[in-house]
C-alpha positions as CSV (number, residue, x, y, z in Angstrom):
1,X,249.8,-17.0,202.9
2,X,252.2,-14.2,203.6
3,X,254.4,-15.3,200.8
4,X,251.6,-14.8,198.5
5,X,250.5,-11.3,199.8
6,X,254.3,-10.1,199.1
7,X,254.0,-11.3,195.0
8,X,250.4,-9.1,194.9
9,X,250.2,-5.6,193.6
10,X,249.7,-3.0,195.7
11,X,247.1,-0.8,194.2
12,X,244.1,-2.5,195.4
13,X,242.2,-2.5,192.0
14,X,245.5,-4.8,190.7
15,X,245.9,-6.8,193.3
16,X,242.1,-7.7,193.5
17,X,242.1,-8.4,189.8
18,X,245.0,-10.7,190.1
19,X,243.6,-12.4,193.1
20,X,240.5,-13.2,190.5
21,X,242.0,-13.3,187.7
22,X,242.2,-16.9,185.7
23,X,240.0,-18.3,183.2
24,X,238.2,-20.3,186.2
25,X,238.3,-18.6,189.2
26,X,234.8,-17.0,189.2
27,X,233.4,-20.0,187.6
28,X,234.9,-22.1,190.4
29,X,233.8,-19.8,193.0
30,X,230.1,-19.2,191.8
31,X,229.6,-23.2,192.2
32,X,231.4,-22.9,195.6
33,X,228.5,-20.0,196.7
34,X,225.9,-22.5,197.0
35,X,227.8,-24.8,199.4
36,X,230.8,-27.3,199.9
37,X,231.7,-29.2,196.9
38,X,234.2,-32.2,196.3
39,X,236.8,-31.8,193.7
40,X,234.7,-34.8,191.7
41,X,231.6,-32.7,191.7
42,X,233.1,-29.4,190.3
43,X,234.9,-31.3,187.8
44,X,231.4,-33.2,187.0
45,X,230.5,-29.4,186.5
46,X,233.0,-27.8,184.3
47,X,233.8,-30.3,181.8
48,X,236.1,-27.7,180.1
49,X,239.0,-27.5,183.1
50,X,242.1,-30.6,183.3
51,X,241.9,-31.7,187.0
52,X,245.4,-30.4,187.3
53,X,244.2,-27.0,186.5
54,X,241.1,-27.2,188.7
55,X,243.5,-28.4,191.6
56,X,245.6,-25.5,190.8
57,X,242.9,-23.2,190.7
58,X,241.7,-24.1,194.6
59,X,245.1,-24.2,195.7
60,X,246.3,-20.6,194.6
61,X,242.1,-19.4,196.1
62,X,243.1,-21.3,199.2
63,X,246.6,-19.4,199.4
64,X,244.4,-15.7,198.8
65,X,241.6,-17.2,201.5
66,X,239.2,-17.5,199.1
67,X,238.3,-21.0,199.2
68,X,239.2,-23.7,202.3
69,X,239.6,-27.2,201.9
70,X,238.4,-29.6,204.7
71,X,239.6,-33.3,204.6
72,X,237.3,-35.6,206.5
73,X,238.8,-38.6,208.1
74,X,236.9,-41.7,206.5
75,X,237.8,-44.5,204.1
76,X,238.7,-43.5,201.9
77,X,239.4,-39.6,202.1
78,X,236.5,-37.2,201.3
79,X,237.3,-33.3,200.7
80,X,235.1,-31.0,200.3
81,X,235.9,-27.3,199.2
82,X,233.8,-24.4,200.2
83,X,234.2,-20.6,199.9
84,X,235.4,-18.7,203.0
85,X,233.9,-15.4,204.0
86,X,236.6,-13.7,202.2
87,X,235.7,-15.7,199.1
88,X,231.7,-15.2,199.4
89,X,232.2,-11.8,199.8
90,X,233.1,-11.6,196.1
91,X,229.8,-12.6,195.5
92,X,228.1,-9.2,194.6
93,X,231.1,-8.3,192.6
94,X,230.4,-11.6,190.8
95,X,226.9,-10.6,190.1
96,X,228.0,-7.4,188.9
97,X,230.4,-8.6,186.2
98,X,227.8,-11.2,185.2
99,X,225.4,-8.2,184.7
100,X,227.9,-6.1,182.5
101,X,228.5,-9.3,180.8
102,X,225.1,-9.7,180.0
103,X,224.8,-5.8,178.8
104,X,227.8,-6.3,176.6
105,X,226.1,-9.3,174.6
106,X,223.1,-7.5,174.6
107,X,224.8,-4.4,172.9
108,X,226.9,-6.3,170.3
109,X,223.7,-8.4,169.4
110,X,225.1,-11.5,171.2
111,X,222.9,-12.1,174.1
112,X,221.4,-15.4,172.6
113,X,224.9,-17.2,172.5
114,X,225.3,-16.6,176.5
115,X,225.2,-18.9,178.8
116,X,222.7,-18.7,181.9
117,X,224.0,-16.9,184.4
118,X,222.4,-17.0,188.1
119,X,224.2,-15.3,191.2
120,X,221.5,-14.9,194.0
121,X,222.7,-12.1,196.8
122,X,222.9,-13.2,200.0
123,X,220.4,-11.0,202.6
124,X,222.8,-8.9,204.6
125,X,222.0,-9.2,208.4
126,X,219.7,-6.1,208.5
127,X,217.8,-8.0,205.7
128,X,217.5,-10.8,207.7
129,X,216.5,-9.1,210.8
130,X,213.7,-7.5,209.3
């Protein structure tokens, strides 16, 4: 990883932009926020992406500790990729671009050409608690 952090920008705005950036990062991600996935089932999910690029896609997150990969030993091989806490801690930020996404349609008349967009918060620990 520390090969990566010396290619990212250092004004943190940047360098988290180019940590998200790609046309399906957050679209990768926002399937990996409801729990571990195998690379068959996010393909099976985003019809648009190559597998190369999907496999591309989890291995630079993986680099930035966004996403982990976990290869179980059976016959044959199953992985399963799942967001790290680093990685679900984009979450709200996800939600909040979705939001703004949803306001821009909504102000240039588009809103019925959008997709459905669902990002559920997770509780913080105080929420929990109480």
């Amino acid at each position: 990883m520390a090969r990566m952090i010396k290619r990212l920008p250092m004004l943190p705005a940047e360098r988290a932009l180019k940590v998200i950036s790609g046309r399906w990062k957050a679209v990768i991600l926002y399937y990996l926020f409801d729990g571990p996935r195998r690379l068959s089932a996010l393909k099976a999910l985003m019809p648009g992406i190559t597998q190369k690029v999907l496999i591309d896609q989890l291995r630079e997150m993986e680099e930035h500790g966004l996403v982990s990969r976990e290869i179980f030993a059976e016959v044959p091989a199953r992985v399963e990729y799942s967001a790290t806490p680093l990685g679900l801690s984009l979450e709200p930020i996800l939600l909040a671009l979705c939001q703004w996404g949803q306001h821009h349609a909504d102000e240039l008349d588009e809103r019925a050409h959008l997709a459905d967009c669902i990002i559920r918060p997770r509780p913080t620990a105080e929420a929990s608690a109480n």
